[in-house]
C-alpha positions as a LaTeX table, in Angstrom:
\begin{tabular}{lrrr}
\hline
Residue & $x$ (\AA) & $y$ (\AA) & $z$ (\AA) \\
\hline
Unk1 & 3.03 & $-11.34$ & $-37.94$ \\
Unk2 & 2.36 & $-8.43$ & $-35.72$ \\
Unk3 & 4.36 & $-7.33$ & $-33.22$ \\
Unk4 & 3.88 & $-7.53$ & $-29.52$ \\
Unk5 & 3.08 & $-4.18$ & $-27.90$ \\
Unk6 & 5.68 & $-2.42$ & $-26.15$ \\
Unk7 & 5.46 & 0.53 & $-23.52$ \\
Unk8 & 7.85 & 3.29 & $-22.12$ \\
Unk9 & 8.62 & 4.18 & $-19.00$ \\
Unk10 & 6.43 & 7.49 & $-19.56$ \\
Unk11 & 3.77 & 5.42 & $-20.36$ \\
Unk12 & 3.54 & 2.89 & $-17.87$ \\
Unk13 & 4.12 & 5.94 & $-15.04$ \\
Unk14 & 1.00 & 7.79 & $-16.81$ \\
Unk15 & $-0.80$ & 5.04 & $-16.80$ \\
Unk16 & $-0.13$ & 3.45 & $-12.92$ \\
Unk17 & 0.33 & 7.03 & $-11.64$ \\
Unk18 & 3.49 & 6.17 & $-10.29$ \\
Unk19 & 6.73 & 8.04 & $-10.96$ \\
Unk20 & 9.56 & 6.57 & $-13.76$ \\
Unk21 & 11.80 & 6.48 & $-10.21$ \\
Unk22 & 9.24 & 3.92 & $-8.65$ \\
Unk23 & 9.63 & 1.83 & $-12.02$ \\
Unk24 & 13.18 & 1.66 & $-11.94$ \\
Unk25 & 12.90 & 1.28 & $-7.85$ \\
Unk26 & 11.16 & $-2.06$ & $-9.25$ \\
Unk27 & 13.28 & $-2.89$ & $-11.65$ \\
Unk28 & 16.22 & $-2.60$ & $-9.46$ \\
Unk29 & 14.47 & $-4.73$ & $-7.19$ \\
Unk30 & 13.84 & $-7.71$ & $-10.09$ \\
Unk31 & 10.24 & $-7.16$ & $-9.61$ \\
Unk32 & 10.44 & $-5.96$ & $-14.01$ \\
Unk33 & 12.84 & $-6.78$ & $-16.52$ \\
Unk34 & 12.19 & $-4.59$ & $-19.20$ \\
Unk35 & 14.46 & $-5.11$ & $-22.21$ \\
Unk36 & 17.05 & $-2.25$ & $-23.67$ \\
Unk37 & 16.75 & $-0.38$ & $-27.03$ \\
Unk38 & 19.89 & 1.62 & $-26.61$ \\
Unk39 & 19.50 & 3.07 & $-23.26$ \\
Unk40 & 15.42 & 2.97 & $-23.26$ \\
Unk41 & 13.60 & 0.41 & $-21.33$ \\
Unk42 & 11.12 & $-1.64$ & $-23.19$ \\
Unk43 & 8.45 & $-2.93$ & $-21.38$ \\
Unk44 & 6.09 & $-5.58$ & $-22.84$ \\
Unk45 & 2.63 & $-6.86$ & $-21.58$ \\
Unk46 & 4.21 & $-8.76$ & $-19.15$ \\
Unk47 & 5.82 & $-6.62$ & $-18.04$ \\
Unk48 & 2.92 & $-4.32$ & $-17.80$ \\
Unk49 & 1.53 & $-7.01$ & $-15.72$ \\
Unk50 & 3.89 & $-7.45$ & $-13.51$ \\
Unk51 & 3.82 & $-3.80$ & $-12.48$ \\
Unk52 & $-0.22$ & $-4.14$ & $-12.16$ \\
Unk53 & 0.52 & $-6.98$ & $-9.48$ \\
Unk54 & 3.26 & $-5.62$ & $-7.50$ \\
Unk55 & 1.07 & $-2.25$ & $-7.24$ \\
Unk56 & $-1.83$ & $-4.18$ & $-6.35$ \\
Unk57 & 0.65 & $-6.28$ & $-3.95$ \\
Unk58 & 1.60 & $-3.12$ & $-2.31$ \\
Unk59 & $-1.88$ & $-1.60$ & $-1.77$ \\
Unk60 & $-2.09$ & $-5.19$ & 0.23 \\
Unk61 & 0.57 & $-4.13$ & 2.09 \\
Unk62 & 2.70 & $-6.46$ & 1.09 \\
Unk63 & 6.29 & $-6.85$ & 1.21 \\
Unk64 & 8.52 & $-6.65$ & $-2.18$ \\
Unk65 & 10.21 & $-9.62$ & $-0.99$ \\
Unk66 & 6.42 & $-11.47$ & $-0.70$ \\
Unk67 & 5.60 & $-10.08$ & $-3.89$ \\
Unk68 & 8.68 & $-10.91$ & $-5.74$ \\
Unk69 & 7.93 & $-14.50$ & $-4.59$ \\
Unk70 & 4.42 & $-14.66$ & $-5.92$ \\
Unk71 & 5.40 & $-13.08$ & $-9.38$ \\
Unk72 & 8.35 & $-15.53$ & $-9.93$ \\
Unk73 & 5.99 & $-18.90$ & $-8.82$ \\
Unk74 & 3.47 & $-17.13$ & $-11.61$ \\
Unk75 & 6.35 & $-17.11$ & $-14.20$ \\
Unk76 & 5.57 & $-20.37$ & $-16.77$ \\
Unk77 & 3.33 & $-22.61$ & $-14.32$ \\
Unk78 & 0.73 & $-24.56$ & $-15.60$ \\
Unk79 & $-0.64$ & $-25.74$ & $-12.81$ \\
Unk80 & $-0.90$ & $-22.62$ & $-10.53$ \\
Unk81 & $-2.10$ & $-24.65$ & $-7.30$ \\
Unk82 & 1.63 & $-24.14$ & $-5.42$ \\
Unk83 & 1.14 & $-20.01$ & $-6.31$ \\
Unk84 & $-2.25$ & $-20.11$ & $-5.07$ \\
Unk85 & $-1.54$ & $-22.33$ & $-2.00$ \\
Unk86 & 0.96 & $-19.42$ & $-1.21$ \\
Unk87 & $-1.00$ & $-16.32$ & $-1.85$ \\
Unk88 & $-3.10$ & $-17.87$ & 0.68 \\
Unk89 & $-1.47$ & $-17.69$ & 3.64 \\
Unk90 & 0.28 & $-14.09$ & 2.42 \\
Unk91 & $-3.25$ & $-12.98$ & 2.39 \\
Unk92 & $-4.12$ & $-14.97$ & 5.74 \\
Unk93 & $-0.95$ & $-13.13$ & 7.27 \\
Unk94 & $-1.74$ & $-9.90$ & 6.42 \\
Unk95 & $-5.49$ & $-10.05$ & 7.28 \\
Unk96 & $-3.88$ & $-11.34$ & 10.75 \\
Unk97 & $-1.85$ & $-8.31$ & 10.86 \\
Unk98 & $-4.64$ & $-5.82$ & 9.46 \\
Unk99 & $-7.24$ & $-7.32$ & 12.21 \\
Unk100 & $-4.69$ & $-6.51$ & 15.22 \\
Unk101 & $-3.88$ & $-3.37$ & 13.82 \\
Unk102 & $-7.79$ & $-2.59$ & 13.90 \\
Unk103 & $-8.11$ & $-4.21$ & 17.24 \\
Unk104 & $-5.18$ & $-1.45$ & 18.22 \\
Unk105 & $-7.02$ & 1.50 & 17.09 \\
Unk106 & $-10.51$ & 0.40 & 18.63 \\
Unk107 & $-8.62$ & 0.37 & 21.87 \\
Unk108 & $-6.70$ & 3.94 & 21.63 \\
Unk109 & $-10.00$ & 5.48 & 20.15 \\
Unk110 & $-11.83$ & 3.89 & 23.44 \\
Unk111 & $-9.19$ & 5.50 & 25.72 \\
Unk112 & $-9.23$ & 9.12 & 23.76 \\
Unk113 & $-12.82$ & 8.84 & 24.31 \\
Unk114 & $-12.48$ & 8.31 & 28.00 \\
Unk115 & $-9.86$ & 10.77 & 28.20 \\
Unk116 & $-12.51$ & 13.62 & 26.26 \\
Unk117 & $-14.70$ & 12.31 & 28.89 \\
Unk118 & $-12.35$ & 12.93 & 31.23 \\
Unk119 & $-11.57$ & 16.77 & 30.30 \\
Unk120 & $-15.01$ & 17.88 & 29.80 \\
Unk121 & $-16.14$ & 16.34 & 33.87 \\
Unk122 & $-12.80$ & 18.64 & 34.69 \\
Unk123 & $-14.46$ & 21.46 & 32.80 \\
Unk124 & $-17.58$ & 20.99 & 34.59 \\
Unk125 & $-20.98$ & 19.56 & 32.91 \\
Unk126 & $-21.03$ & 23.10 & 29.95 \\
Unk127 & $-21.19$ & 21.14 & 26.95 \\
Unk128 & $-20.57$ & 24.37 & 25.12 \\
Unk129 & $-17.43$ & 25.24 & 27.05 \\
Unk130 & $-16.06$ & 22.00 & 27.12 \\
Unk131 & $-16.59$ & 21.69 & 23.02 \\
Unk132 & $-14.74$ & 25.67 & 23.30 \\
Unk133 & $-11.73$ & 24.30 & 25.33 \\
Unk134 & $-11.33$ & 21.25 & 23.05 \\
Unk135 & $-12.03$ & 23.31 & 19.70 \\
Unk136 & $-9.06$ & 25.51 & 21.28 \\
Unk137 & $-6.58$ & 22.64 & 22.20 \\
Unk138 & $-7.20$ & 21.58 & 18.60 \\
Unk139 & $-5.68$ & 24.07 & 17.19 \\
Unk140 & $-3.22$ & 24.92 & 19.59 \\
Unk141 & $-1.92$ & 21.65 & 18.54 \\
Unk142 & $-2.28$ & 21.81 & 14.84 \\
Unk143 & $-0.65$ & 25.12 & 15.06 \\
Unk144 & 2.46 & 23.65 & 16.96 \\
Unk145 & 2.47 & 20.61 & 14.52 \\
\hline
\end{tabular}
């Protein structure tokens, strides 16, 4: 009987580009449980998985607590109706939250461009000299920052 594949911490980093501080972040959160050989951490395939989803989770922008949720209803269902229900409406929330955030930006990007509109009427109709004065306020400001 062969044995189930294992992983290190080293390995798992490498692999997720993600630091071995990140994986024990996770791990302190409950999010892995790898087991102990001495003081290593042994992870498995699940828990290789596990690390997959909450990364994946994250690049949703979701919450540990959210994720932590959806891993645990995934943990020996059958029937994965109840975890799928619930991803659901975590994704419908955070496309809710993504679409106001864009709705945000389209509205501060419409008021810097009526702003740049603004300037360059001050500076008179020299499309050259206005793009001058605003090439110079850019990095006036980048070299403050």
């Amino acid at each position: 009987m062969a044995s189930e594949q294992t992983y290190t911490i080293t390995e798992l980093a490498r692999d997720f580009d993600v630091t071995p501080r990140a994986i024990r972040f996770y791990e302190d959160q409950g999010l892995l449980k790898p087991a102990r050989a001495g003081r290593s951490r042994v992870y498995t395939k699940a828990d290789r998985t596990r690390l997959k989803l909450t990364l994946r989770g994250k690049r949703l922008g979701l919450s540990l607590a959210e994720i932590k949720e959806l891993l645990e209803m995934h943990g020996g269902v059958r029937n994965p109706a109840a975890q799928l229900l619930r991803f659901l409406v975590v994704l419908a929330d955070r496309r809710e939250a993504l679409e106001q955030q864009r709705e945000d930006i389209e509205a501060v990007l419409g008021e810097i461009a009526m702003l740049e509109k603004q300037c360059s009427e001050l500076l008179g109709h020299d499309a050259a000299k206005a793009a001058e004065e605003r090439a110079k306020v850019v990095r006036r400001m980048r070299s403050e920052a």
